[in-house]
KOLBAZA-984524 format. One line per field, with one value per residue (C-alpha): x, y, z; chain; residue number from 0; residue in three letters. Coordinates in steps of 0.5 Angstrom, whole numbers, plus 500, padded with zeros to 3 digits. Example, Ala and Ser with C-alpha at 12.3 -4.5 7.8 and 13.67 -1.06 7.14 Angstrom:
2
c1 <- [525;527]
c2 <- [491;498]
c3 <- [516;514]
chain <- [A;A]
resi <- [0;1]
resn <- [ALA;SER]
end
This chain:
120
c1 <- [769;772;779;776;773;779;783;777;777;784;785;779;784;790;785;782;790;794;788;789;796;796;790;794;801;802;804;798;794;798;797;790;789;795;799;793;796;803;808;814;820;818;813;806;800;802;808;813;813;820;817;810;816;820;815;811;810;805;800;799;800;793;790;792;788;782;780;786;780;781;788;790;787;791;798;797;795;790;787;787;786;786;780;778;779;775;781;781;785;790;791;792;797;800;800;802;809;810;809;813;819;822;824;831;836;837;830;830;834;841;843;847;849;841;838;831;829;831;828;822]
c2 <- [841;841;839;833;832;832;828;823;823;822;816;812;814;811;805;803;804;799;795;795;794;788;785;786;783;778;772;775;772;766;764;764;760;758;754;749;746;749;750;756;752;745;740;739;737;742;745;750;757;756;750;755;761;756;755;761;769;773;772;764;764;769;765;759;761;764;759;753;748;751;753;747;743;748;748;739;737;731;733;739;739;746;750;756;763;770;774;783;785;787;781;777;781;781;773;773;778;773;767;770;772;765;764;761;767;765;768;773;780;781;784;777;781;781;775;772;775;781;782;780]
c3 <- [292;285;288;291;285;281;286;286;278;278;284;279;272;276;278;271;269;273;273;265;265;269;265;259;262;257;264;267;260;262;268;268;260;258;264;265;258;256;260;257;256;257;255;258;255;250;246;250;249;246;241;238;238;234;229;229;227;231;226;227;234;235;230;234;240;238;232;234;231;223;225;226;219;216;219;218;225;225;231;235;243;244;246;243;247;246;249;248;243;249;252;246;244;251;250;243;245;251;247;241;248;248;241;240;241;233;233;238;238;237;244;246;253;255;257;256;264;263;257;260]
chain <- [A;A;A;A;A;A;A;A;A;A;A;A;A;A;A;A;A;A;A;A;A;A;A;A;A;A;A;A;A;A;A;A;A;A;A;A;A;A;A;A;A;A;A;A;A;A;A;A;A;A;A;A;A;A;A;A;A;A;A;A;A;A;A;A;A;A;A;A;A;A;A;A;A;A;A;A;A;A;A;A;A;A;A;A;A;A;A;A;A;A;A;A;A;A;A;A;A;A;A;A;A;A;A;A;A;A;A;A;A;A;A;A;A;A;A;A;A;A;A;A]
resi <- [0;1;2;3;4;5;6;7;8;9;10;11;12;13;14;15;16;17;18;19;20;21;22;23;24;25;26;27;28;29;30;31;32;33;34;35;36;37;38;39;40;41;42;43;44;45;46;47;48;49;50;51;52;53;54;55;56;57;58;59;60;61;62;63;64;65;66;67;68;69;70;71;72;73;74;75;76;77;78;79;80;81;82;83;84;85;86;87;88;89;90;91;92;93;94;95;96;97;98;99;100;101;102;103;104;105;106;107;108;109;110;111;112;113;114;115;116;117;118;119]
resn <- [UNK;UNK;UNK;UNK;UNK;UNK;UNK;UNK;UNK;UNK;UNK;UNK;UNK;UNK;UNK;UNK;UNK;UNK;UNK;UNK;UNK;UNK;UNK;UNK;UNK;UNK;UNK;UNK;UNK;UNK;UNK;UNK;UNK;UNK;UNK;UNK;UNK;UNK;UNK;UNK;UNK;UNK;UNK;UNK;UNK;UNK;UNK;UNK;UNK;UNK;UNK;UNK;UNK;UNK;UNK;UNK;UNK;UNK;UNK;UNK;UNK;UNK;UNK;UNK;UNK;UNK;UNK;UNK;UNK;UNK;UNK;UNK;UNK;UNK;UNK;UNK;UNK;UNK;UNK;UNK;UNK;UNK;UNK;UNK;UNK;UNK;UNK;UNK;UNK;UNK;UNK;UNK;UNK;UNK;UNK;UNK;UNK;UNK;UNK;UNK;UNK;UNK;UNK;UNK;UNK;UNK;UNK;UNK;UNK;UNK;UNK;UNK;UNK;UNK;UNK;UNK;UNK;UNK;UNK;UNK]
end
């Protein structure tokens, strides 16, 4: 009985784990906020990825996403269309690093031998 026990404890562990990391995954916090507005390297009805990363350090961009109203007054914007999002800290992170994936290479990592899908 206590191997079953032990086993079934283990099965919820991995459960609660992968479902962790899947929610944490900073494309899977895209798909379900971001691709409505933004799109990674084009213009949608928001910047790109590639833009925002150009701009800004991980600071400005979580603060962009969970107050983009008083943000946006301070980085000069006359208007802000930009809901604001309540994310765990996980998940913003997880965003916040996949957002910041597709800077320009000037930005990014000097391996010149990786590209940005692999580094992915």
């Amino acid at each position: 009985m206590r191997e079953i026990k032990t086993l079934l404890h283990s099965v919820l562990f991995m459960a609660l784990l992968t479902t962790s990391v899947f929610s944490d995954s900073g494309k899977k916090v895209f798909e379900t906020y971001c691709w409505g507005c933004h799109h990674q390297t084009a213009m949608a009805f928001g910047p790109s990825f590639e833009e925002i990363s150009s701009k800004r350090n991980a600071d400005e961009i979580k603060a962009m996403i969970t107050d983009p109203k008083s943000v946006s007054k301070v980085f000069g914007y006359r208007r802000n269309a930009m809901p604001a999002f309540t994310l765990s800290e996980n998940n913003l992170t997880a965003i916040t690093d996949y957002i910041l994936s597709y800077a320009p290479e000037s930005n990014s990592s000097t391996d010149t031998n990786t590209t940005k899908e692999e580094k992915k």
